[in-house]
Backbone bond lengths (Angstrom), bond angles and torsions (degrees), N, CA, C in turn:
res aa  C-N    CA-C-N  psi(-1)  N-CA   C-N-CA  omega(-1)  CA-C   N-CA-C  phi
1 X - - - 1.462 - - 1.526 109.73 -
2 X 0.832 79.79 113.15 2.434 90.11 170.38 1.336 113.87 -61.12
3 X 0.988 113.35 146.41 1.936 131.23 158.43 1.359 91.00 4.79
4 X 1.785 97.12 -96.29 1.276 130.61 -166.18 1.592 128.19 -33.40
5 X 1.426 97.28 -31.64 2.022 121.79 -176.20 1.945 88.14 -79.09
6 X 1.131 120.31 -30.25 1.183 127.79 -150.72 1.802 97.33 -87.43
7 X 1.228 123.73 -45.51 1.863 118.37 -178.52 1.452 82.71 -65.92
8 X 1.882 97.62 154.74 1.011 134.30 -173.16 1.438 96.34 -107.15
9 X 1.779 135.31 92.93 1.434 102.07 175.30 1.277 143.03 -73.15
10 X 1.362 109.44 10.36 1.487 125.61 -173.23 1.644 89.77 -83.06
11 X 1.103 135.01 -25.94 1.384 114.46 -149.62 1.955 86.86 -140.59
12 X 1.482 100.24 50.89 1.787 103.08 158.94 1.132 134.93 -60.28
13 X 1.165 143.68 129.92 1.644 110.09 157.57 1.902 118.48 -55.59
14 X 1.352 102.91 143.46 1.758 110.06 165.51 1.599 118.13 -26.73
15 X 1.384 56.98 -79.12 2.492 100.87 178.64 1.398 102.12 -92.69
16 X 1.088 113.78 135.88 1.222 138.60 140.21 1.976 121.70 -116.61
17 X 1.350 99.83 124.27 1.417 98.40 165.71 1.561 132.25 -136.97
18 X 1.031 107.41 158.91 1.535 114.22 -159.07 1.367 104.42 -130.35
19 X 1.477 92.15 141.76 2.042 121.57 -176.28 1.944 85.29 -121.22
20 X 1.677 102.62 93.13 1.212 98.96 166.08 1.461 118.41 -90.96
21 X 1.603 122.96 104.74 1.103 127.47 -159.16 1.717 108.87 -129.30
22 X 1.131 116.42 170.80 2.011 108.44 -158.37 1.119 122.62 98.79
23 X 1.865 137.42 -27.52 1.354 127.86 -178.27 1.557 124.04 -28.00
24 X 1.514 101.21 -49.56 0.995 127.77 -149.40 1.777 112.55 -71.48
25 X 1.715 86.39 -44.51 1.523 109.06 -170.96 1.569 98.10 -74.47
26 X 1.410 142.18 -58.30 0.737 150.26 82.59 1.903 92.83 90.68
27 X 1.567 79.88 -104.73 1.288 110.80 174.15 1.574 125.54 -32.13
28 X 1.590 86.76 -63.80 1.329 95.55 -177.72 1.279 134.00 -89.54
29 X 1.411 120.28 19.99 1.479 155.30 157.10 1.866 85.74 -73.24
30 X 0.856 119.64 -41.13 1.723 114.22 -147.76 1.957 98.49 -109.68
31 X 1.586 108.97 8.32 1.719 112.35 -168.42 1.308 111.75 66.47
32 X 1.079 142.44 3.31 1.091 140.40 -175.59 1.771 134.03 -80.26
33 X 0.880 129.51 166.68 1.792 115.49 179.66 2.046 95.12 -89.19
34 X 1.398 95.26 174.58 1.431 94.71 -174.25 1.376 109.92 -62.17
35 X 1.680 109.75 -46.49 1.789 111.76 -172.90 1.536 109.61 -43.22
36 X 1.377 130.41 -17.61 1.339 136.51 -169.93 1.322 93.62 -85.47
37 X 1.584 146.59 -23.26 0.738 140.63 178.60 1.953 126.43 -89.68
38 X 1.242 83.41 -12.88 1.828 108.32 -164.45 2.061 74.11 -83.46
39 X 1.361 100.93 -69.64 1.704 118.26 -159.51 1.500 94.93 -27.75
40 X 1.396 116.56 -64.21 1.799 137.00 -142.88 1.767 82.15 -67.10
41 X 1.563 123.44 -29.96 1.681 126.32 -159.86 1.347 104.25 -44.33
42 X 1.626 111.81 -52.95 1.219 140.81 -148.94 1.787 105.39 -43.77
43 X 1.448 99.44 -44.10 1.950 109.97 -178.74 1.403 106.51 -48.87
44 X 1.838 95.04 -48.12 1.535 101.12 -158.24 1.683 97.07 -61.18
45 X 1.322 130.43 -59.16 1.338 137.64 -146.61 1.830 95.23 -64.69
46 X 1.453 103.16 -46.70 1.982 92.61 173.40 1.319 115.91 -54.13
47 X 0.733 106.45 -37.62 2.146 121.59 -166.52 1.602 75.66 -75.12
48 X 1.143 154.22 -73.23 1.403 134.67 -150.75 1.219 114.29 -76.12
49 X 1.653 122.53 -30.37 1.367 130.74 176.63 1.548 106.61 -61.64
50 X 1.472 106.83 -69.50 1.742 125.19 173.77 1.935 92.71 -28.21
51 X 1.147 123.19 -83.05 1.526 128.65 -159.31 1.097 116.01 -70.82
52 X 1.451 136.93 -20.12 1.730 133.75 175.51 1.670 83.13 -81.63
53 X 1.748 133.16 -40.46 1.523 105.67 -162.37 1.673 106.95 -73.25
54 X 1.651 115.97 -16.57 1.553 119.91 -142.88 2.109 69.04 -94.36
55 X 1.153 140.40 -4.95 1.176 107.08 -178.75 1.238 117.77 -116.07
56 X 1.439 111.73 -9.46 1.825 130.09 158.99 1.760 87.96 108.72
57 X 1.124 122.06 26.68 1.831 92.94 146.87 1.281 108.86 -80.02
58 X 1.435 93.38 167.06 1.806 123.44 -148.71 1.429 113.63 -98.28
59 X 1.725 105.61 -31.04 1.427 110.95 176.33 1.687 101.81 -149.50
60 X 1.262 121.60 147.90 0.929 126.05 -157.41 1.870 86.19 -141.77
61 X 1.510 128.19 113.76 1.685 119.06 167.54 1.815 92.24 -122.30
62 X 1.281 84.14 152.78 1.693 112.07 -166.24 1.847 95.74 -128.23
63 X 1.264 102.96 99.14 1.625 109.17 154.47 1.485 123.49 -65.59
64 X 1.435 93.90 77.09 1.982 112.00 168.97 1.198 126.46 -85.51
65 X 1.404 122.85 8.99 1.577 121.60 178.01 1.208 122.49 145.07
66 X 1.570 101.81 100.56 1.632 107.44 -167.07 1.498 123.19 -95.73
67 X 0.825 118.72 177.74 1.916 118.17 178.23 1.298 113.85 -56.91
68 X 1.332 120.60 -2.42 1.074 117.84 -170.67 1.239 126.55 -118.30
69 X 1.770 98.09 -4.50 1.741 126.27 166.63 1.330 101.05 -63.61
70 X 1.414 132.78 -19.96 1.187 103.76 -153.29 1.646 102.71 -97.14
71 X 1.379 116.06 6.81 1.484 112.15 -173.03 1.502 81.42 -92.10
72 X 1.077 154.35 34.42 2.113 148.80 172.99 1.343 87.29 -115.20
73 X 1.633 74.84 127.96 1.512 98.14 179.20 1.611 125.85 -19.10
74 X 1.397 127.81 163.23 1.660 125.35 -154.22 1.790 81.67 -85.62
75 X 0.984 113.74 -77.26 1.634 105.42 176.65 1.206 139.50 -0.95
76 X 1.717 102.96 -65.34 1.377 99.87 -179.14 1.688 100.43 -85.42
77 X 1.102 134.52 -18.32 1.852 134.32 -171.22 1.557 88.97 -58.69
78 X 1.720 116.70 -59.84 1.407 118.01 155.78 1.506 135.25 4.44
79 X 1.641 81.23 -91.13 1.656 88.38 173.90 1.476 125.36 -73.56
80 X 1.282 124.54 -13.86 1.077 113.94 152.78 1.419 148.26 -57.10
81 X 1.537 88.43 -47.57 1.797 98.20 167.38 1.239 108.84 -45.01
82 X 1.376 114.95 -54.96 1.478 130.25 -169.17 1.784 111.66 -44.16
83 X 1.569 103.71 -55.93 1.632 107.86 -178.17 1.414 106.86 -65.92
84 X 1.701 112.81 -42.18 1.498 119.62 179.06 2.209 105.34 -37.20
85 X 1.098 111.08 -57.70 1.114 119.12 -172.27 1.655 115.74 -82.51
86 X 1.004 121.25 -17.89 1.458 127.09 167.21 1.615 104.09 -71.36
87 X 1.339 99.79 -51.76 1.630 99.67 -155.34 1.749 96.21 -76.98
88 X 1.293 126.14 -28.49 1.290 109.27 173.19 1.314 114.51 -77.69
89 X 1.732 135.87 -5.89 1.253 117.63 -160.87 1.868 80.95 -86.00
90 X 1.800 106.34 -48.70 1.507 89.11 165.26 1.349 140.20 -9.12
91 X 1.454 113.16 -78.88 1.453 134.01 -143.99 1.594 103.02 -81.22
92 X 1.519 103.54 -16.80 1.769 89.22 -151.95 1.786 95.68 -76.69
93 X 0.915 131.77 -10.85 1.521 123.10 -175.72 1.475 87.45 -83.27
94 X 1.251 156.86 -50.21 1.297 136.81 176.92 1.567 122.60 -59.91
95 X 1.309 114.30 -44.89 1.393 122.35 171.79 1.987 102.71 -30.21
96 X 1.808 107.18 -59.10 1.205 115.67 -167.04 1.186 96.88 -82.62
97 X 1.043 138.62 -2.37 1.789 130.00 163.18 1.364 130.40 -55.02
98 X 2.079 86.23 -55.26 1.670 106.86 155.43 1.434 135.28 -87.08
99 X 1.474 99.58 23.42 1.438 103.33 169.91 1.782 100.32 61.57
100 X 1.116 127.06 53.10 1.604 124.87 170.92 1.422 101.44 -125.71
101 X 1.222 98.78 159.60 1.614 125.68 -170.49 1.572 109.29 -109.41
102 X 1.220 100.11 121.93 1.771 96.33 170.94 1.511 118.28 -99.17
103 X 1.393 126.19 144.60 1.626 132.00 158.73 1.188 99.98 -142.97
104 X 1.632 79.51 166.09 1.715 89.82 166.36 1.286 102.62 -142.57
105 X 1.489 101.01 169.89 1.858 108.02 -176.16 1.928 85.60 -139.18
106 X 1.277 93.81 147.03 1.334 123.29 177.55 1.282 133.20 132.97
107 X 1.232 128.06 -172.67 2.072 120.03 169.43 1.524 90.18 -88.45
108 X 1.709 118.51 99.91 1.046 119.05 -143.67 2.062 61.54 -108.20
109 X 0.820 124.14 -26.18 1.840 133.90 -175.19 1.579 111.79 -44.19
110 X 1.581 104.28 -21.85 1.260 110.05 -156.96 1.673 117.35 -98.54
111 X 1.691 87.11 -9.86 1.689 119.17 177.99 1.446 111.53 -68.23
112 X 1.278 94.71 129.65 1.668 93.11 168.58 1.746 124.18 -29.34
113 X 1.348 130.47 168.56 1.427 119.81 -162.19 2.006 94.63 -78.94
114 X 1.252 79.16 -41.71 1.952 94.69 -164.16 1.452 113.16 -40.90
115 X 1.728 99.99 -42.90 1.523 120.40 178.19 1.395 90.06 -71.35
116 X 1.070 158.83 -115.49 1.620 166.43 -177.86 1.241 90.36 17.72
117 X 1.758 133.83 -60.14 1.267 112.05 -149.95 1.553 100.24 -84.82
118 X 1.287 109.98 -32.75 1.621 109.41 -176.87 1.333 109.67 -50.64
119 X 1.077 119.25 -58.31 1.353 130.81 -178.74 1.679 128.43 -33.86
120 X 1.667 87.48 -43.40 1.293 98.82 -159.50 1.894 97.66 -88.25
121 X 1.441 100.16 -31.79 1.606 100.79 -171.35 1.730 92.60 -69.48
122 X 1.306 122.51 -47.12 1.618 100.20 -172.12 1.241 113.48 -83.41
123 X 1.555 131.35 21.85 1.598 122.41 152.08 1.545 106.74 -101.20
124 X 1.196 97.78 -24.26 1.543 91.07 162.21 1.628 122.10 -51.51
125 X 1.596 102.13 -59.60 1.488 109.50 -160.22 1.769 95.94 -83.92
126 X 1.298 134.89 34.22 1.448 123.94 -172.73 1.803 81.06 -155.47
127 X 1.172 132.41 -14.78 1.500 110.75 177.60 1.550 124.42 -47.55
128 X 1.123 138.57 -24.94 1.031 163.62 160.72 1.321 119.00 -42.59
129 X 1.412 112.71 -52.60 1.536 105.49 -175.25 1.710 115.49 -96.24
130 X 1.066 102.31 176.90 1.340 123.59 -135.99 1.782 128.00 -118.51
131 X 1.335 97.38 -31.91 1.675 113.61 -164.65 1.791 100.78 -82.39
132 X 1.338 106.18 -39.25 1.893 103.43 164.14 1.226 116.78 -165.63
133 X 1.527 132.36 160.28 1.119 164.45 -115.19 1.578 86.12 -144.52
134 X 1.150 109.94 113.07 1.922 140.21 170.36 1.405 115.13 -109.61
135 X 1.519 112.67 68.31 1.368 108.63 -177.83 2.081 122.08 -101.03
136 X 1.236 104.67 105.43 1.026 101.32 163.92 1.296 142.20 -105.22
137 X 1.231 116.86 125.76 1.646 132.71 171.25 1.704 124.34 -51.58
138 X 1.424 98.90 90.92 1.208 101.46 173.52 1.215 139.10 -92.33
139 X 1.651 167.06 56.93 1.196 134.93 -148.78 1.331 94.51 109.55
140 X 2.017 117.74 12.93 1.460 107.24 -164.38 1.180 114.33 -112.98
141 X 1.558 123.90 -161.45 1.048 120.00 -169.02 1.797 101.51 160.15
142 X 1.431 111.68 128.05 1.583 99.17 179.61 1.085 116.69 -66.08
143 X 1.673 134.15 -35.23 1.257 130.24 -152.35 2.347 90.87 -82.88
144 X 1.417 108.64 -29.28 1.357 89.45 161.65 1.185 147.52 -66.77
145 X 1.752 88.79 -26.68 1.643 86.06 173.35 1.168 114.61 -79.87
146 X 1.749 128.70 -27.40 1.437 99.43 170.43 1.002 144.86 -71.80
147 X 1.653 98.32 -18.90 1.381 95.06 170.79 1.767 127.69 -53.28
148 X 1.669 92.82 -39.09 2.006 96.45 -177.32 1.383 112.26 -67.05
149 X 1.341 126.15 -28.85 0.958 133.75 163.30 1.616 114.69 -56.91
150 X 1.174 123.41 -60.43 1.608 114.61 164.18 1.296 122.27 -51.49
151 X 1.467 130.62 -38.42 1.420 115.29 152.58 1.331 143.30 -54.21
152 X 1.522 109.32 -35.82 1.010 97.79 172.71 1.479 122.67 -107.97
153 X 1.316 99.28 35.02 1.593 109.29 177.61 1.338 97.68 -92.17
154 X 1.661 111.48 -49.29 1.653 124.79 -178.08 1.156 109.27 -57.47
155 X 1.641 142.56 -47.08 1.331 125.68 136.90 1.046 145.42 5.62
156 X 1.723 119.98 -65.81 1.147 127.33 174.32 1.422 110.03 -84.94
157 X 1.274 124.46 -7.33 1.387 126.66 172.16 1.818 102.39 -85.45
158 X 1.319 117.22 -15.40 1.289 110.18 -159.87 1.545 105.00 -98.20
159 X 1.618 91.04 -28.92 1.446 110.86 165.07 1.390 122.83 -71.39
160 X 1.454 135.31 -0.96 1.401 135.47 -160.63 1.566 108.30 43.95
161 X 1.121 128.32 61.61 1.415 140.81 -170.09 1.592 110.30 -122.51
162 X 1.617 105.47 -36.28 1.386 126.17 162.38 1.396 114.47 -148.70
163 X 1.259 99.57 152.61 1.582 105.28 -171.15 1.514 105.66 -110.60
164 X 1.259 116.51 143.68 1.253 124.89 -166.49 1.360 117.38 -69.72
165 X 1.063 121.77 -39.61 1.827 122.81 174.03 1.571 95.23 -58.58
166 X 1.436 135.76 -19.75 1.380 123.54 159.39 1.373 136.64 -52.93
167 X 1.660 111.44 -26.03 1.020 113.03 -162.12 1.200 116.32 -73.13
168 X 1.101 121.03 133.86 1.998 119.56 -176.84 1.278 111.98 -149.85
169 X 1.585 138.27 165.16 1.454 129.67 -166.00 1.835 100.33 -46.87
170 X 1.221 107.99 -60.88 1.391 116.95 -172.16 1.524 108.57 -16.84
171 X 1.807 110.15 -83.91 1.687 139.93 165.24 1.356 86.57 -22.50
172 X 1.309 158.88 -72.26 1.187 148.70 -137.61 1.133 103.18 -78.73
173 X 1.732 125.11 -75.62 1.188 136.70 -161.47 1.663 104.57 -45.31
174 X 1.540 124.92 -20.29 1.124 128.22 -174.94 1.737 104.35 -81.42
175 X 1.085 142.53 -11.09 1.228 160.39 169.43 1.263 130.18 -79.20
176 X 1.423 106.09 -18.91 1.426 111.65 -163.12 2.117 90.36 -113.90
177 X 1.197 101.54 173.80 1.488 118.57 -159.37 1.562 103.73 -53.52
178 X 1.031 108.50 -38.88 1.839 131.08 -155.97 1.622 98.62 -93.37
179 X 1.190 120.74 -7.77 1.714 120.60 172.22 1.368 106.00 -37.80
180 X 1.139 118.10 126.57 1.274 136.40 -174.50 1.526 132.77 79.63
181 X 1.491 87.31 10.27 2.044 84.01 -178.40 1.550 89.51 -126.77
182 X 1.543 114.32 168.36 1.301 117.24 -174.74 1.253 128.06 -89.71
183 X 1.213 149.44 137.82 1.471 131.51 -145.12 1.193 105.85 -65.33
184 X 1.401 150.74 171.00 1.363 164.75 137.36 1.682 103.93 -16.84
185 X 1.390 142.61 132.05 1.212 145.07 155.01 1.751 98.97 -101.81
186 X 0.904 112.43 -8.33 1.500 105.16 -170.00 1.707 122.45 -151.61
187 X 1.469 106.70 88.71 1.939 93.92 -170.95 1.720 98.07 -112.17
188 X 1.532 98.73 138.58 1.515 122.46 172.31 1.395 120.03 -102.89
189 X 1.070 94.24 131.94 1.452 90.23 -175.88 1.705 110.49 -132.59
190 X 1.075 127.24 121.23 1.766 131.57 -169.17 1.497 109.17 -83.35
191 X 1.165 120.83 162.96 1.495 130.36 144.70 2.250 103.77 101.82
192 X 1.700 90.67 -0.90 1.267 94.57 178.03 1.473 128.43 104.43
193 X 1.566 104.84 -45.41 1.555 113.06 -178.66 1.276 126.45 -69.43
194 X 1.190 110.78 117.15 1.642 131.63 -160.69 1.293 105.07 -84.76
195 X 1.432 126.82 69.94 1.445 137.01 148.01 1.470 122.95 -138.92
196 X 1.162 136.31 178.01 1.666 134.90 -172.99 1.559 98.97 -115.41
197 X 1.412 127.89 1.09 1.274 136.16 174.21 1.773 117.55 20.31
198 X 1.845 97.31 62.28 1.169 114.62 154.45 1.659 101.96 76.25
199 X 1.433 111.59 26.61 1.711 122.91 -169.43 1.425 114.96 -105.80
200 X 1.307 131.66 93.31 1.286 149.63 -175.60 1.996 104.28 36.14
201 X 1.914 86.52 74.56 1.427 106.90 -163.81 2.140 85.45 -70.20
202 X 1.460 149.97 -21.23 1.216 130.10 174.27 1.428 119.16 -79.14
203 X 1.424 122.27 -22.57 1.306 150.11 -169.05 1.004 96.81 -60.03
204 X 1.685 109.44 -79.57 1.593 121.03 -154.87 1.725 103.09 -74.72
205 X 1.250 153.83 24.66 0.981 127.68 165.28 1.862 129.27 -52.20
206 X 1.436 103.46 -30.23 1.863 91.08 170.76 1.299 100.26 -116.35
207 X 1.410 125.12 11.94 1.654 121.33 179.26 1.322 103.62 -56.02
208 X 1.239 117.46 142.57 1.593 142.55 179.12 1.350 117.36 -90.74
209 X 1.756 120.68 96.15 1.295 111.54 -160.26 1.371 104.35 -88.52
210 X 1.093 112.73 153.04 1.776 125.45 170.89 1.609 116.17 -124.22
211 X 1.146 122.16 103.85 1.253 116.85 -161.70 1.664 102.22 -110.33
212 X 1.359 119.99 141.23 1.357 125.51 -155.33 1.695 97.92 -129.83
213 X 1.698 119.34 129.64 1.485 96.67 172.15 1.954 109.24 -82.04
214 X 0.844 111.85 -19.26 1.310 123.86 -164.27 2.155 86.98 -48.80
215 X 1.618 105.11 134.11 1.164 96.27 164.19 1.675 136.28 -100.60
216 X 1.241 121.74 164.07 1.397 106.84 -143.06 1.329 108.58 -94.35
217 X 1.774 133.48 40.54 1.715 121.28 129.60 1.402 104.58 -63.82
218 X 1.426 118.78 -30.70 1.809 91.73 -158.72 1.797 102.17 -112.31
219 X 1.364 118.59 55.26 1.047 118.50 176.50 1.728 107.99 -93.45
220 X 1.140 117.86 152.56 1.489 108.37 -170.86 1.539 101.35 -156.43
221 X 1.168 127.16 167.54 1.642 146.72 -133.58 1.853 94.05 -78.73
222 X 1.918 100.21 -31.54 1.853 106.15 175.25 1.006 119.26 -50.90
223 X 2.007 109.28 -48.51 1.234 114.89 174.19 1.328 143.60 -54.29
224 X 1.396 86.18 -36.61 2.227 107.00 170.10 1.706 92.72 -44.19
225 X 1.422 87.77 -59.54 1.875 96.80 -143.29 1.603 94.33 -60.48
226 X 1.498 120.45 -35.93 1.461 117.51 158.91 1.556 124.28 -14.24
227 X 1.229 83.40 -84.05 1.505 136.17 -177.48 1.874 95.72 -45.79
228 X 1.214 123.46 -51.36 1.685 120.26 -177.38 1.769 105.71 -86.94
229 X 1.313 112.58 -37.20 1.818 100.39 167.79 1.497 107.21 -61.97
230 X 0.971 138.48 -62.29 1.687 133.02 172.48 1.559 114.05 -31.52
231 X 1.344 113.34 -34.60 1.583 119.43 -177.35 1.267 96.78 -82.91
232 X 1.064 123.25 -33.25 1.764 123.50 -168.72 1.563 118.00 -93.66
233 X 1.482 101.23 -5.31 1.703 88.54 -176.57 1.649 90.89 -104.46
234 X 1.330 123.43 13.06 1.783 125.58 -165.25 1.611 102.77 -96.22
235 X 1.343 124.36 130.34 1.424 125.38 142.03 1.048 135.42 14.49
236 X 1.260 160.85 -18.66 1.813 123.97 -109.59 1.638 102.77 -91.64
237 X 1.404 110.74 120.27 1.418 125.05 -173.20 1.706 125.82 -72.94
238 X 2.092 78.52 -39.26 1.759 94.85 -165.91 1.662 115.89 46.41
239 X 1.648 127.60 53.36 1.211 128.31 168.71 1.390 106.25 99.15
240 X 1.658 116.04 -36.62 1.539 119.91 -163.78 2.188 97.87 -67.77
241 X 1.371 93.11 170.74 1.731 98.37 149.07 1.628 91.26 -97.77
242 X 1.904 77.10 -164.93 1.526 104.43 -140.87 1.761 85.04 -92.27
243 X 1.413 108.40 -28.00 1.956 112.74 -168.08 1.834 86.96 -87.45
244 X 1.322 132.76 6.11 1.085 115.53 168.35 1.616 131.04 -92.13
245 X 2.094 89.40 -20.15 1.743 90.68 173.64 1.364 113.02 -80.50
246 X 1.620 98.99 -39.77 1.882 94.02 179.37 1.445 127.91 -64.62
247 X 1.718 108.36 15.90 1.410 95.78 166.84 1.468 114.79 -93.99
């Protein structure tokens, strides 16, 4: 039985999210500059898009560039923008092929203009469809989003819009970037390093990490399906014991 024979689709995760991490290393296993490593990414991210939609998860987020990219060197921030906007003017006629939906979450404001417009024309031209949710993190970072989210929660508190004895996890989660999608049941992360590096730090509280050394050019559709039997043969308690689910 293969990978693939092996997920259970009754029992997917929603969300899936990803810390695509390794370009770099990647690269320079191969002499190369990092952008050679960003370029080669591009396989991996179809192969994960193609196989989270071919198995019916619901949302699929891709950690493409956090607040904290932007202190790497001016060069490569450069060339990234640059592929960032190439590779979506690419993709978006396939995105709508497979019926997928693009967003993004982040200070997406802070992006070059070029990136802004790309962005915005292929969530425009893909709002419509239906079969999955293409969310990428731009410009992000959890500890930013809560913060905007705490401002402009205090806002509407300042505004009498909401009242503060209201506020409860719920009221929040509605504030923050990801309002309306379901938290992550499942985040991957490549290249080995065992942290969530500041990645939808309210989200992931019962997300189920799976950490992979393999780095992420050569991640491929086996690995997902890897990557979701490991999530599926696990527990998840949420606080309970184990004689408390089987009742």
């Amino acid at each position: 039985m293969n990978l693939r024979e092996q997920v259970d689709l009754d029992n997917l995760p929603k969300h899936i999210a990803v810390i695509m991490d390794g370009n770099g290393r990647w690269a320079k296993q191969r002499g190369g500059l990092r952008i050679f490593g960003h370029q080669n990414a591009i396989k991996a991210v179809r192969d994960t898009v193609e196989g989270a939609a071919e198995l019916g998860v619901e949302y699929l987020t891709l950690y493409a560039f956090s607040t904290e990219n932007w202190k790497r060197p001016a060069g490569e921030v450069t060339a990234l923008m640059q592929l960032l906007v190439s590779t979506i003017r690419k993709e978006t006629a396939t995105l709508n092929k497979n019926n997928i939906r693009l967003k993004t979450i982040g200070n997406t404001a802070s992006l070059p203009g070029a990136c802004q417009r790309e962005l915005q024309e292929a969530m425009d031209m893909t709002k419509d469809n239906t079969r999955m949710t293409l969310v990428l993190a731009l410009s992000y970072s959890g500890r930013w989003d809560i913060t905007q989210a705490m401002q402009r929660l205090a806002e509407d508190v300042g505004q009498h819009k909401v009242e503060a004895g209201a506020i409860n996890e719920t009221a929040i989660s509605q504030y923050l970037s990801t309002a309306g999608m379901p938290d992550p049941e499942l985040l991957i992360r490549t290249s080995g390093e065992q942290r969530i590096s500041n990645f939808l730090l309210w989200q992931l509280a019962y997300t189920e990490l799976y950490i992979t050394e393999l780095l992420w050019p050569d991640f491929r559709k086996e690995h997902l399906y890897q990557a979701i039997v490991a999530y599926q043969r696990r527990e998840r308690r949420f606080g309970k014991t184990s004689e408390q689910l089987i009742k």
